[in-house]
N, C-alpha and C positions, 0 to 999 in steps of 0.2 A: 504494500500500500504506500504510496505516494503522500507524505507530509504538508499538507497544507493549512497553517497554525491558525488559533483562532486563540483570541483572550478570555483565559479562563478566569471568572470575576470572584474579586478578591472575597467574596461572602462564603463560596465552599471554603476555601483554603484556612481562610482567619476561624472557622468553626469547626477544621480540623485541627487546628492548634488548641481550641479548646478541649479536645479530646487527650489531646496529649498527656496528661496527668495520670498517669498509672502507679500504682499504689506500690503495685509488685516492680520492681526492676527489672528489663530486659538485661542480657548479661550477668545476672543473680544467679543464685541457688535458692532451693526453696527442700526444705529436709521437715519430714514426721518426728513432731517432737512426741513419745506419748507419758502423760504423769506431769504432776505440776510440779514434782520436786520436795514436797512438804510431808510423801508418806511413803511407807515401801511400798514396790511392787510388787502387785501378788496378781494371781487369776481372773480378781474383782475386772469390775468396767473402770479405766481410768481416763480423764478429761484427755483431749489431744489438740495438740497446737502445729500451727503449721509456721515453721522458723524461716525467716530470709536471710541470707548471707550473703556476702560479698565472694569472690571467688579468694580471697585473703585468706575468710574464715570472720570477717567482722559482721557481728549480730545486725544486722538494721532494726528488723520489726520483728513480733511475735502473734499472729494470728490468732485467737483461741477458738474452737467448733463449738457449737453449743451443747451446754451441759443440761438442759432443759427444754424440753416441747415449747415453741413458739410459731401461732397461724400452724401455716404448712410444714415450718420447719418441725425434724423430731430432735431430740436431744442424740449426741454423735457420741462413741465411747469405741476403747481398743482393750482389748486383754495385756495386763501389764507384764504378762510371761510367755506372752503367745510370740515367739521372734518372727513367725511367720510374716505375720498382720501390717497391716502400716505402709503397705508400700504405695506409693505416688505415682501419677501420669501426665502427661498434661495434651491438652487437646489438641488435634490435628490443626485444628484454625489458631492453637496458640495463645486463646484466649480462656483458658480453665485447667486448673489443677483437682486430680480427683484420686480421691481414695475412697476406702469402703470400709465399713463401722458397725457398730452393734445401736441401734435405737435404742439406748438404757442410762440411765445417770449412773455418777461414778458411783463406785461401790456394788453395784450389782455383783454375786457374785457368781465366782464359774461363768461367765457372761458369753465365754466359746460354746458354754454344753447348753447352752439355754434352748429354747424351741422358738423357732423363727416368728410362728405363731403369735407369740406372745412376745417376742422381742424381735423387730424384723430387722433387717440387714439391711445397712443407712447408706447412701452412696452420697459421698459429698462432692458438691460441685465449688468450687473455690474460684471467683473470676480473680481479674490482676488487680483489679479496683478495690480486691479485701471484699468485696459481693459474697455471701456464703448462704445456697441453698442445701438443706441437708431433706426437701420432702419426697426423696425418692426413698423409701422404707419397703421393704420385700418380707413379704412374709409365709413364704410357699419355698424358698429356698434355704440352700447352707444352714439347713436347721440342724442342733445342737452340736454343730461344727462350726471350724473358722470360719470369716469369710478374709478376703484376704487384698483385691484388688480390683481396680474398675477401670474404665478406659473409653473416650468419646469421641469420635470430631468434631461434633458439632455443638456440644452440648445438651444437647435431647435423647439421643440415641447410646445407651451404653453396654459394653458386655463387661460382665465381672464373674471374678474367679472363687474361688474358696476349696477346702479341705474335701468336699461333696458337691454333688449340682452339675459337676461338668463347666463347661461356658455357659454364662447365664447374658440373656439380652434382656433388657427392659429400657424404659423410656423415662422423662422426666417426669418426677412426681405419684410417680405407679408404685400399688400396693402388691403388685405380682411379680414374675421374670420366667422367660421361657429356657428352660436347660436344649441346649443346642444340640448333645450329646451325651446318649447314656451309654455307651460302649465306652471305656477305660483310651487313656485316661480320664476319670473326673475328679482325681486330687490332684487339683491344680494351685501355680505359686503365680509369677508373675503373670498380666494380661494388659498386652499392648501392639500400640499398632504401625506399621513401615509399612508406604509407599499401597494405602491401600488395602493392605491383606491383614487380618487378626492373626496375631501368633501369642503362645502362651509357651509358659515352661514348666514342667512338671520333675519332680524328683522321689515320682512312684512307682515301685514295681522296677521292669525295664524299662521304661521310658521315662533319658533323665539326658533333657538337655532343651531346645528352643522346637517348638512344636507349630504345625498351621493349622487352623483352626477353619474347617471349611476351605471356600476360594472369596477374597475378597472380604468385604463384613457380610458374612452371612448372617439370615434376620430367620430361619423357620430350622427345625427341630432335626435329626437325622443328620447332622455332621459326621464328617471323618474329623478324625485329629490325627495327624501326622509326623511323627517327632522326624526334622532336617535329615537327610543323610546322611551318615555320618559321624554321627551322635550317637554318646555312648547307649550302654543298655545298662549297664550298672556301677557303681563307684560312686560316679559325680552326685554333685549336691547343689543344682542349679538354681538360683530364683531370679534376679531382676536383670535385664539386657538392654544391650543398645546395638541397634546397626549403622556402623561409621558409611556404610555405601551398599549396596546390593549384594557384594562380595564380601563381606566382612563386618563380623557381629562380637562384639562382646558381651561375657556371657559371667555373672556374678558368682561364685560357687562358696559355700560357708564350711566348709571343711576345714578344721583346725587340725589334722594332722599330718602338714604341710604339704598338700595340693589344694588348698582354697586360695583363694583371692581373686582375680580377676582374669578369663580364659578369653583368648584371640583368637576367631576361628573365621577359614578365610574358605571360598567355593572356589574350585576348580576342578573341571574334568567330574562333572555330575556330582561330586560328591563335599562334603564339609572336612577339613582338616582342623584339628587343633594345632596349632603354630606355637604357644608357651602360654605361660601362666602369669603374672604379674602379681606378686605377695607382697602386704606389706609386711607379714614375717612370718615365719616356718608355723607360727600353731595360731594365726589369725590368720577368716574366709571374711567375706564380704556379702552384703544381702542388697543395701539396694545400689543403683548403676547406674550412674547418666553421662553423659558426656559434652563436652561443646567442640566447635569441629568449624569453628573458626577462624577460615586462614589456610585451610588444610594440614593443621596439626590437631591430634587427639588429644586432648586434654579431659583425660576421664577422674570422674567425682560415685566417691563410693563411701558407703555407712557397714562398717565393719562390727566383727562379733567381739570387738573387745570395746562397743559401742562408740565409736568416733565415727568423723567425718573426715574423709582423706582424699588427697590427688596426687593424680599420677602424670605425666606425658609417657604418650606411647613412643619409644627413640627407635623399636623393633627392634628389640629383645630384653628375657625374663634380665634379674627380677624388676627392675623398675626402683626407682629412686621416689617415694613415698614421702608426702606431709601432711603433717596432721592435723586441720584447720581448727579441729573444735574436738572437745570430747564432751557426752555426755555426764552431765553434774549428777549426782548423788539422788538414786531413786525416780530416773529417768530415762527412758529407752529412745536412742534414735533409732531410724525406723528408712523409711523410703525418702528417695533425695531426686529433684528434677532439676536439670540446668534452662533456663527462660531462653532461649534464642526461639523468635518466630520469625517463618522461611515467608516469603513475599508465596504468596499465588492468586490463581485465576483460573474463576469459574464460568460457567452460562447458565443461565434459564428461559427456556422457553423456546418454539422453532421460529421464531420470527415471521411476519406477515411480507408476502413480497408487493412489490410496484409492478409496473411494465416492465424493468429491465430485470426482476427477480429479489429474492428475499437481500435488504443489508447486511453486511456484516460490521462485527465489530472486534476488536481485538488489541492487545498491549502492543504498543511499538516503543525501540530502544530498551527491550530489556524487559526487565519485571519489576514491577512498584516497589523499589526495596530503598530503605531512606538513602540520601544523599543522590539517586538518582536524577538529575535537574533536568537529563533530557529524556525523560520518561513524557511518555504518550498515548492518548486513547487512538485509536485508530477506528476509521470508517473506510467503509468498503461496498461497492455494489448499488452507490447511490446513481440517480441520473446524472447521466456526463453533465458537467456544466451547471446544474440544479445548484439546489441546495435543501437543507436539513435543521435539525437541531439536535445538539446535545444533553442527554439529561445526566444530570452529575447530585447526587444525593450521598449523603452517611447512613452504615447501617445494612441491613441485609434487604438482597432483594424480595421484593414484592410476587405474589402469587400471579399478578396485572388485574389492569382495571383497563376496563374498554373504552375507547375516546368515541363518544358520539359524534355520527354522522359519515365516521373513518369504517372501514370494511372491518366483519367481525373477529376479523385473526388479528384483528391489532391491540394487543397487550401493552400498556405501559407497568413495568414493573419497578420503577424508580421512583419515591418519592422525593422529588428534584428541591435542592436547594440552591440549585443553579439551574439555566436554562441558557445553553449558549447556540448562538448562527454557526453554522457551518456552511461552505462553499466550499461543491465538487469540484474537481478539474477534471479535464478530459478524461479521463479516465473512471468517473465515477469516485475515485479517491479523498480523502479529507483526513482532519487530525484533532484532537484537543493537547494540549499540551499544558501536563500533570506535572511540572518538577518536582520533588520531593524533596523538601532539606533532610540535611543530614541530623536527626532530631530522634536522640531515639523514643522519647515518648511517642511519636507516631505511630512505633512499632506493633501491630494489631489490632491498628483499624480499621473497620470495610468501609470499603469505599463502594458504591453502586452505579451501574454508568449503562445509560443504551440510546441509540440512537434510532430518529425519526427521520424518515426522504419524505419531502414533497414532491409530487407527479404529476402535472397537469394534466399527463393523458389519460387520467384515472377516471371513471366516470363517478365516484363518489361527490358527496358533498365536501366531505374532508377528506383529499385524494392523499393520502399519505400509506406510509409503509413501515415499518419497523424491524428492526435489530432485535436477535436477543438480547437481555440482560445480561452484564458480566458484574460479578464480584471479582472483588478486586480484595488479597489483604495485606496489608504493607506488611514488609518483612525487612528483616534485615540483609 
């Protein structure tokens, strides 16, 4: 598509500055604190916070889940002995941290053995704004076992794992959840997701290493689960992963009698290899795992069983020169740890309505909305040569559309536009908007909504126009 610029007015831009303000830091760490510090841990339910750190290891802020039923919300709680429990995800769009809980106030006791029933299994959704919905309560699964982990992209749609149940899917604020799969494994640890596809990890039985779960996010009952190629059948003691690229995952494993710590494993030739281990010493494993991958160096972040929080670079090879940002205080369990980088992307909705010369298009030019971008571009396509158009440019997700009277009935607007800008085709039917992005990182994880409208005089409508899909847009880094 051919760049033909048009002034983007300054009312979107300055109200996405106002967005800017996130609570959570991009570039942060964000780690499961569970226990407030003031009691032992035992079995009971205890309060859980969600810690920010700098990649230093310096405290910012302290989150607390709620300890009591409020509206929708239920009260959040984790077993203070359960090591499994506590681990963290954060959402595909970049905009939610989630783990999964017992609906009970502290002290509950035995709060793993309880009956779901009667205590149901809490999925907390944690936005970057400190936002904390906990009303998705389950009470048909991981009954009087763990539950353990959850995982969303969008924040509506989530699967979570636990000790029983298999992969469980539910939705925001649902009192139920569908077990995806009752063929073994269903004691599952970590549940998360890369490039699209659900994978979990299990360290049951012989299947003990990173597993698929289905094809894709599966949403209905009768799953396969799959443990990687390659992967062992017994030893390992896998829970929380990360994949640095399509070819290579790491993989947490809490075995103290020195093969735990943090496993490399790379694909080729159909199959998964382990390539070495990275210890932070001969009788500490590691449980939960994130990484940032910034630059093209691994920079991995892990919650170990001698309760710290530690990092490593990957320089490719064991054992790894290890620091230890934080350790947990007295009568307090760290637990799962996620690093904040959200990746820019670009979505569509809807098939667009065509003109005389066929449906618009629309799409990112120069690249992908990621801050500091300046010659970042909305791109039009397929209008009349020569014509012209408008741009609609809004905050926030797209629109399901709304019909414009008097315009032909395929025509959806699904923006609701805080700008409205002219566009001019050139010969080619081509045009542009032109998005700079500072380099800002509070920007980081805001949608942006953008679609475009052709006028067509040859149209015999009253309102001879046509439309674009809707693209979301979300800034990344």
């Amino acid at each position: 598509m051919a760049a033909h610029t048009s002034c983007l007015s300054t009312i979107a831009l300055s109200t996405l500055a106002g967005l800017a303000t996130a609570q959570i830091a991009p570039g942060n760490l964000v780690v499961v604190r569970v226990g407030a510090g003031t009691a032992a841990l035992t079995s009971a339910a205890q309060p859980v916070f969600l810690d920010e750190y700098t990649p230093a290891g310096t405290l910012v802020q302290s989150l607390a889940l709620p300890t009591a039923a409020s509206g929708a919300n239920q009260p959040y709680a984790n077993s203070g002995t359960a090591t499994s429990e506590g681990l963290l995800t954060l959402s595909g769009d970049g905009r939610y941290f989630v783990a999964a809980g017992y609906g009970a106030i502290p002290g509950t006791a035995s709060v793993a053995s309880t009956a779901s029933a009667a205590t149901p299994r809490v999925i907390a959704r944690v936005g970057r704004d400190g936002s904390i919905d906990t009303s998705t309560a389950l009470n048909n699964v991981f009954s009087a076992n763990n539950v353990r982990g959850a995982v969303t992209q969008d924040g509506q749609y989530f699967w979570a794992s636990g000790a029983n149940s298999g992969a469980v899917l539910t939705t925001l604020g649902a009192t139920t959840g569908t077990s995806l799969n009752t063929a073994a494994p269903t004691n599952l640890r970590s549940i998360d997701i890369y490039e699209g596809q659900l994978y979990c990890t299990s360290g049951s039985g012989s299947t003990r290493g990173v597993i698929t779960v289905g094809a894709g996010l599966p949403t209905t009952a009768g799953q396969i689960l799959a443990l990687l190629p390659g992967f062992p059948t017994a030893t390992a003691s896998p829970y929380d992963f990360c994949f640095a690229d399509p070819d290579t995952v790491y993989v947490a494993d809490d075995r103290t009698s020195g093969a735990g710590g943090i496993q490399k494993w790379t694909y080729a030739a159909s199959t998964w290899t382990l390539q070495y281990t990275l210890s932070p010493s001969a009788t500490t494993g590691c449980r939960g795992l994130t990484a940032d991958l910034t630059g093209g160096t691994v920079q991995l972040y892990a919650t170990t069983t001698a309760n710290a929080l530690v990092a490593v670079t990957d320089t490719g090879s064991a054992p790894g020169v290890f620091t230890t940002l934080t350790t947990g205080s007295a009568n307090v369990a760290l637990r799962g740890v996620r690093f904040l980088r959200v990746g820019a992307a670009v979505s569509y909705l809807g098939a667009g309505s065509p003109t005389s010369v066929g449906v618009p298009a629309i799409g990112p030019l120069n690249g992908l909305p990621t801050i500091g971008n300046t010659a970042f571009a909305i791109a039009a396509g397929n209008l009349v040569p020569n014509g012209f158009g408008f741009g609609l440019l809004g905050l926030g997700q797209l629109g399901s559309g709304v019909p414009v009277p008097g315009a032909p009935a395929t025509v959806l607007v699904h923006v609701a536009p805080l700008s409205t800008q002219l566009v001019i085709a050139d010969g080619f039917g081509d045009a542009s908007l032109p998005f700079g992005l500072p380099a800002n990182p509070g920007f980081v994880g805001v949608l942006v909504a953008a679609q475009f409208l052709a006028f067509d005089p040859a149209m015999p409508d009253p309102v001879p126009i046509g439309g674009s899909p809707g693209m979301q847009l979300v800034v990344g880094w």
